[in-house]
C-alpha positions as CSV (number, residue, x, y, z in Angstrom):
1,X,-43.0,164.2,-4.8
2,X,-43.5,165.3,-1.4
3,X,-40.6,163.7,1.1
4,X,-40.7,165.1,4.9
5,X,-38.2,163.7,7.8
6,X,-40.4,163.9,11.7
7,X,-37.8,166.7,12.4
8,X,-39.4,169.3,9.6
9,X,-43.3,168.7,10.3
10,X,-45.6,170.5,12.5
11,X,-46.1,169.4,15.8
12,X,-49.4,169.8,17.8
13,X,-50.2,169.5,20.9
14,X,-53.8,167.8,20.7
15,X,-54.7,167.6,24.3
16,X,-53.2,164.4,26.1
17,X,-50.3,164.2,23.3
18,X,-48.6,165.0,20.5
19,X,-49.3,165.0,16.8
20,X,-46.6,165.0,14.3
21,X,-48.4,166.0,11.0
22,X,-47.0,164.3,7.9
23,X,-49.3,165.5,5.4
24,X,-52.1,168.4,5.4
25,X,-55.0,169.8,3.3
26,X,-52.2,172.5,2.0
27,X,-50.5,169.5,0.2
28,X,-53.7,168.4,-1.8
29,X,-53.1,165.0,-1.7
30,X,-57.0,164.6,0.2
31,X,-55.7,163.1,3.1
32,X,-53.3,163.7,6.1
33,X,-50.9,161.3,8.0
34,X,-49.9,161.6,11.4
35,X,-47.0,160.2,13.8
36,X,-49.4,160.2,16.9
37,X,-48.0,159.9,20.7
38,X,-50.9,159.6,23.3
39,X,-49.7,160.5,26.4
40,X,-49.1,157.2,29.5
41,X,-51.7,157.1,31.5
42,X,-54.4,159.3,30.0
43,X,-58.1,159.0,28.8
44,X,-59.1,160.6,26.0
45,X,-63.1,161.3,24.8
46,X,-62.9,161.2,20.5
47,X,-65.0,162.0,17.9
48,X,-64.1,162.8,14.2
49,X,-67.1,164.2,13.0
50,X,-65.7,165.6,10.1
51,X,-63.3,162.8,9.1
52,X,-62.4,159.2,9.1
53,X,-59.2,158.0,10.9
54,X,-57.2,155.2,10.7
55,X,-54.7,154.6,13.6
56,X,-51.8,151.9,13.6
57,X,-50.3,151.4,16.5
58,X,-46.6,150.9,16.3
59,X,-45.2,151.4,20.5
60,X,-46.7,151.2,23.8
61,X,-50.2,150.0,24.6
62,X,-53.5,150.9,25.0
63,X,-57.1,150.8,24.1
64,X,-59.5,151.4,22.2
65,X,-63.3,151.8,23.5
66,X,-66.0,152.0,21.4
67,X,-69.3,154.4,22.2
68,X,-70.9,150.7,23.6
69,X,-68.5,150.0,25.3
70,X,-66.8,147.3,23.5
71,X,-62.8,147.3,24.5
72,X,-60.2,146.7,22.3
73,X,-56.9,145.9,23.3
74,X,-54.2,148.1,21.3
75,X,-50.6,146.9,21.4
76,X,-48.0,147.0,18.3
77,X,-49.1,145.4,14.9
78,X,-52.8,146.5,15.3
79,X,-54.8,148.7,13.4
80,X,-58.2,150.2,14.0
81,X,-60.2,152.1,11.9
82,X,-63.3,154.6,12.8
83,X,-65.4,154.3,9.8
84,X,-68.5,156.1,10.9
85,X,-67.4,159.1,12.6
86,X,-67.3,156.8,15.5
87,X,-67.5,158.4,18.9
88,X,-64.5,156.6,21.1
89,X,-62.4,156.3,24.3
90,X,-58.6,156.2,23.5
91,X,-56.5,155.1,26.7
92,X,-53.1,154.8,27.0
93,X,-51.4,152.2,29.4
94,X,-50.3,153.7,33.0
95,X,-46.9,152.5,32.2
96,X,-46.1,153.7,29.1
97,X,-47.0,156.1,26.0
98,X,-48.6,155.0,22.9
99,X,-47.5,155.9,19.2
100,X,-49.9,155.6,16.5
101,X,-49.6,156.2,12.8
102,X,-52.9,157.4,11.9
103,X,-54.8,158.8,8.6
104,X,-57.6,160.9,8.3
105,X,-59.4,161.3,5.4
106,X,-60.4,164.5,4.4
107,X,-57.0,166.0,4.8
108,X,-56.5,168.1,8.3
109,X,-55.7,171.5,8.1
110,X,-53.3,171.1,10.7
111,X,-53.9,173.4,13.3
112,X,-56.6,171.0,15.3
113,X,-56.8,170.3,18.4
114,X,-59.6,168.5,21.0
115,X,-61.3,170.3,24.0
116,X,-61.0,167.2,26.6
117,X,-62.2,169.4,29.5
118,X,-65.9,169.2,28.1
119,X,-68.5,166.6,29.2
120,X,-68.9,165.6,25.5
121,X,-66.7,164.0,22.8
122,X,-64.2,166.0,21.6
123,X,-64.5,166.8,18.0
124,X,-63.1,168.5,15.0
């Protein structure tokens, strides 16, 4: 059994926030969970090429954008799920930060992190 308080798991910074990473490829359990916090006020350009995610959003508000544009409105209670490597926008309210509880699947090895500067999606 694997129990882990936020205080003892490796934090990253990703880019335009903070990932708090739960569970890792070293753990073999084939997936990794992550307390997520996207900075207020920032826009960032996402693709998982190499995993699905999973992100429930549990404080602030956002949104989600999808590659045509569709926009969906993340605010605590909501769940979205990129099940085909989706290319996305992620957008965190001006007012606030947003905290996500997300999964990817295959496990992360934990060290990640996005180039945002570049003109394409960021992906790892």
């Amino acid at each position: 059994m694997l129990v882990r308080h936020i205080s003892e798991v490796p934090s990253v910074d990703w880019g335009n926030g903070v990932s708090r990473r739960f569970l890792l490829q070293s753990d073999g359990m084939n997936y990794t969970v992550t307390d997520t916090i996207v900075r207020a006020g920032t826009k960032s350009r996402l693709e998982y090429r190499n995993h699905l995610e999973s992100c429930y959003c549990i404080e602030g508000s956002g949104e989600v954008v999808d590659f045509a544009g569709n926009t969906y409105p993340l605010t605590p209670g909501t769940l979205y799920a990129l099940d085909e490597h989706d290319p996305h926008f992620l957008i965190a309210s001006p007012q606030e930060d947003l905290r996500l509880v997300c999964v990817f699947s295959p496990a992360l090895r934990g060290d990640e992190t996005h180039s945002l500067d570049a003109a394409e999606f960021s992906s790892y």
